[in-house]
N, C-alpha and C positions, 0 to 999 in steps of 0.2 A: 879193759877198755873195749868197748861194743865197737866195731866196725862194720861197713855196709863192703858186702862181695858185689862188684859192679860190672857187669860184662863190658872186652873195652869195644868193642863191637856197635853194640847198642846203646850204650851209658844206662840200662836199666840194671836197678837192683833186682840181685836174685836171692841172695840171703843177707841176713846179719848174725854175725860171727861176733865170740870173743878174740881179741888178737889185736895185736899193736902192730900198727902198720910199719911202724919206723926197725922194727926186728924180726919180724912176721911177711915172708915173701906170698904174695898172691898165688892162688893157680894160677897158669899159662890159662893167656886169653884173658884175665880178668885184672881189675884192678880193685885194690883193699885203701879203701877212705875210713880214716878216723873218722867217729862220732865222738861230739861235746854232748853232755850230759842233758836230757830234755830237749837237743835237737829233735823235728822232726824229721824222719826217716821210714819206711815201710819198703818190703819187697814190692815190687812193680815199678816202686817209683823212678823217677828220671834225674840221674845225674848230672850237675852242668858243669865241666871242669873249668870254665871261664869264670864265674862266681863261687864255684865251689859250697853250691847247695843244691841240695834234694828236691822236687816240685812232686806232686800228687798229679797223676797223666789224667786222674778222674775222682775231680772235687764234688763236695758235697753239692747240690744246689742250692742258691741264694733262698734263705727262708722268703716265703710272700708276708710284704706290707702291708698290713689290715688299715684302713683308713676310717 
């Protein structure tokens, strides 16, 4: 199972690890969230423990509308 290493400091990812969170203890200071499968997820990104999803800190820009 793919897990996101999540500083608990910052709530950003700093790596993605193989390891089950539920037998697999964090480093100190961090905290280990299970990934589902084709979740998105990426180092940088931001943790929200209240939803318990991932967000991109820096999305792509809106393609422009050709009219």
């Amino acid at each position: 199972m793919n897990s996101a290493v999540v500083d608990e400091g910052t709530l950003i990812v700093v790596n993605i690890i193989v390891a089950d969170p539920t037998v697999d203890p964090p480093p100190p200071g961090y905290l280990l969230i299970g990934l589902t499968d084709g979740e998105p997820c990426n180092i940088g990104w931001i943790y929200n423990p209240t939803t318990n999803t991932f967000s991109d800190p820096n999305p792509p820009p809106p393609e422009a509308v050709v009219v």
